[in-house]
C-alpha positions in Angstrom: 0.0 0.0 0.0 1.2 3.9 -0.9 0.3 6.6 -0.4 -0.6 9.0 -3.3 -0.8 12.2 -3.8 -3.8 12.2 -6.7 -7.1 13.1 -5.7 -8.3 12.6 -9.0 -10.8 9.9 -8.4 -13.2 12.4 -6.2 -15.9 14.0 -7.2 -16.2 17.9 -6.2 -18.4 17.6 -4.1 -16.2 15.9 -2.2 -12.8 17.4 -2.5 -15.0 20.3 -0.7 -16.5 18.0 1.9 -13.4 17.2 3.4 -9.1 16.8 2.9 -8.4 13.7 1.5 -5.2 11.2 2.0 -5.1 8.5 -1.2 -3.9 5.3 -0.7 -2.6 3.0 -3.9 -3.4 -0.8 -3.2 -1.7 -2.9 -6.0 -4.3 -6.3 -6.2 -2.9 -9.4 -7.2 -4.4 -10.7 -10.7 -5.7 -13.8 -8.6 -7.3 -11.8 -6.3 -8.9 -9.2 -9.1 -10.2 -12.5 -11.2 -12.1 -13.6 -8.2 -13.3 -10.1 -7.3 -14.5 -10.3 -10.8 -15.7 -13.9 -11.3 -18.2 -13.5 -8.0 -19.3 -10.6 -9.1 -18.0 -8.9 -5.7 -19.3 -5.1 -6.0 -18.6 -3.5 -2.8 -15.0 -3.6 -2.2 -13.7 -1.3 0.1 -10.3 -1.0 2.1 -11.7 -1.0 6.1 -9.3 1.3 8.1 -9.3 0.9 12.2 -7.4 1.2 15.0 -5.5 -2.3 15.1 -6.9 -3.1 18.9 -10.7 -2.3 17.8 -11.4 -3.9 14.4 -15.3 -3.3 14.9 -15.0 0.8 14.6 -13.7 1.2 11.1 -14.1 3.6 7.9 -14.9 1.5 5.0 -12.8 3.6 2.0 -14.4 2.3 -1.4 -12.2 0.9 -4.3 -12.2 3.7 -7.3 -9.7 2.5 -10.5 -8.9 4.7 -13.2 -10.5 7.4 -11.1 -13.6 5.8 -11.6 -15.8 3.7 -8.6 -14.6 -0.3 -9.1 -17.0 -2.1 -10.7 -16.5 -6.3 -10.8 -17.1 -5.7 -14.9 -14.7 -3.1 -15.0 -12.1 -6.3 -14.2 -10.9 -7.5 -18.2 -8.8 -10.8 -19.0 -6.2 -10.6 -19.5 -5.8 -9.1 -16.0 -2.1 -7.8 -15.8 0.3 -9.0 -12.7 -1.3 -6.3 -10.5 -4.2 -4.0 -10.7 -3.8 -0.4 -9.2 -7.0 0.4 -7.0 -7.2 3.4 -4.5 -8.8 4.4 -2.1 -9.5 8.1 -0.3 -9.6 8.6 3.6 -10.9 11.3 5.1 -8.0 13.6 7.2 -8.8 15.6 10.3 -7.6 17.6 12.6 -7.6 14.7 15.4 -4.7 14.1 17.4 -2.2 11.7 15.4 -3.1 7.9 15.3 -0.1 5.9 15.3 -1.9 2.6 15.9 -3.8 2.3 12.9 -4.4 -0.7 10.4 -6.6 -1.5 7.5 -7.8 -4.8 5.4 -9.4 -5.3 2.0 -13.0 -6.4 1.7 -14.6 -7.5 -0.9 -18.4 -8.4 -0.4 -21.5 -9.3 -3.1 -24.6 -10.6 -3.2 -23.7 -14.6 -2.8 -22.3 -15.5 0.3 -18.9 -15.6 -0.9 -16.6 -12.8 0.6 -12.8 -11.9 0.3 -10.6 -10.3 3.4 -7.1 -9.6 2.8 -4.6 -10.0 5.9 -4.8 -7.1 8.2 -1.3 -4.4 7.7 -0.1 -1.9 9.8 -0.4 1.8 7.9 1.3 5.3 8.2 0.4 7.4 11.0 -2.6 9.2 10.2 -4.7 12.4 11.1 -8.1 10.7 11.5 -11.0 10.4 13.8 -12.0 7.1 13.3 -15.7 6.6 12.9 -17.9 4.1 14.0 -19.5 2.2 10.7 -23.1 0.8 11.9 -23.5 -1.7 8.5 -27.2 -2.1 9.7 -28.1 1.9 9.0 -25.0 2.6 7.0 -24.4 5.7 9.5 -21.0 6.6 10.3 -21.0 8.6 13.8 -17.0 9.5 15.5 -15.5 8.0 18.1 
């Protein structure tokens, strides 16, 4: 994972909503067939503190500056596909303890979760995600 510096992926409305820090995941072609072969449409790169996995701020793949879309996946998939994600940064106190893991969900019961990693510091409050409402309320 590295951080980037292009914002291009957000809309307007959301370079205004908030400052953004990009992050660059490179996605195996293994993993980017099966994201596309189960037709897995919300993937998302979850960001938490590393000693409270439940209180996290799911970032949503964009490639090409564009939202992912499973379709948008084409064989042949090259070595790696480039997909980033944008987090929100604040004016919280440093956040040293901070980790993140990929998640890639559909509509079958199949599901992909990468191994969790350890990421720069950041500036973030970190939210609390309530995937029942879909409300995101700080912490």
């Amino acid at each position: 994972m590295n951080p980037s510096k292009d914002l291009s992926g957000l809309t307007e409305h959301e370079r205004q909503q908030s400052d953004w820090v990009a992050f660059d995941v490179f996605v195996p072609a293994d993993v980017a067939r099966s994201i596309r072969r189960w037709e897995l449409s919300n993937v998302s790169l979850n960001v938490f503190r590393c000693n409270k996995a439940e209180d996290y701020y799911p970032a949503d793949a964009r490639m090409a500056g564009k939202p992912l879309r499973y379709e948008d996946l084409k064989e042949p998939l090259p070595p790696s596909t480039k997909l980033t994600f944008y987090l929100p940064k604040q004016t919280a106190p440093l956040e040293t303890n901070v980790c993140a893991a990929l998640d890639a969900r559909g509509y079958s019961p199949i599901f992909l979760r990468s191994q969790t990693i350890h990421m720069p510091s950041l500036n973030i409050t970190f939210p609390h995600y309530d995937e029942k409402t879909g409300r995101i309320a700080s912490s």
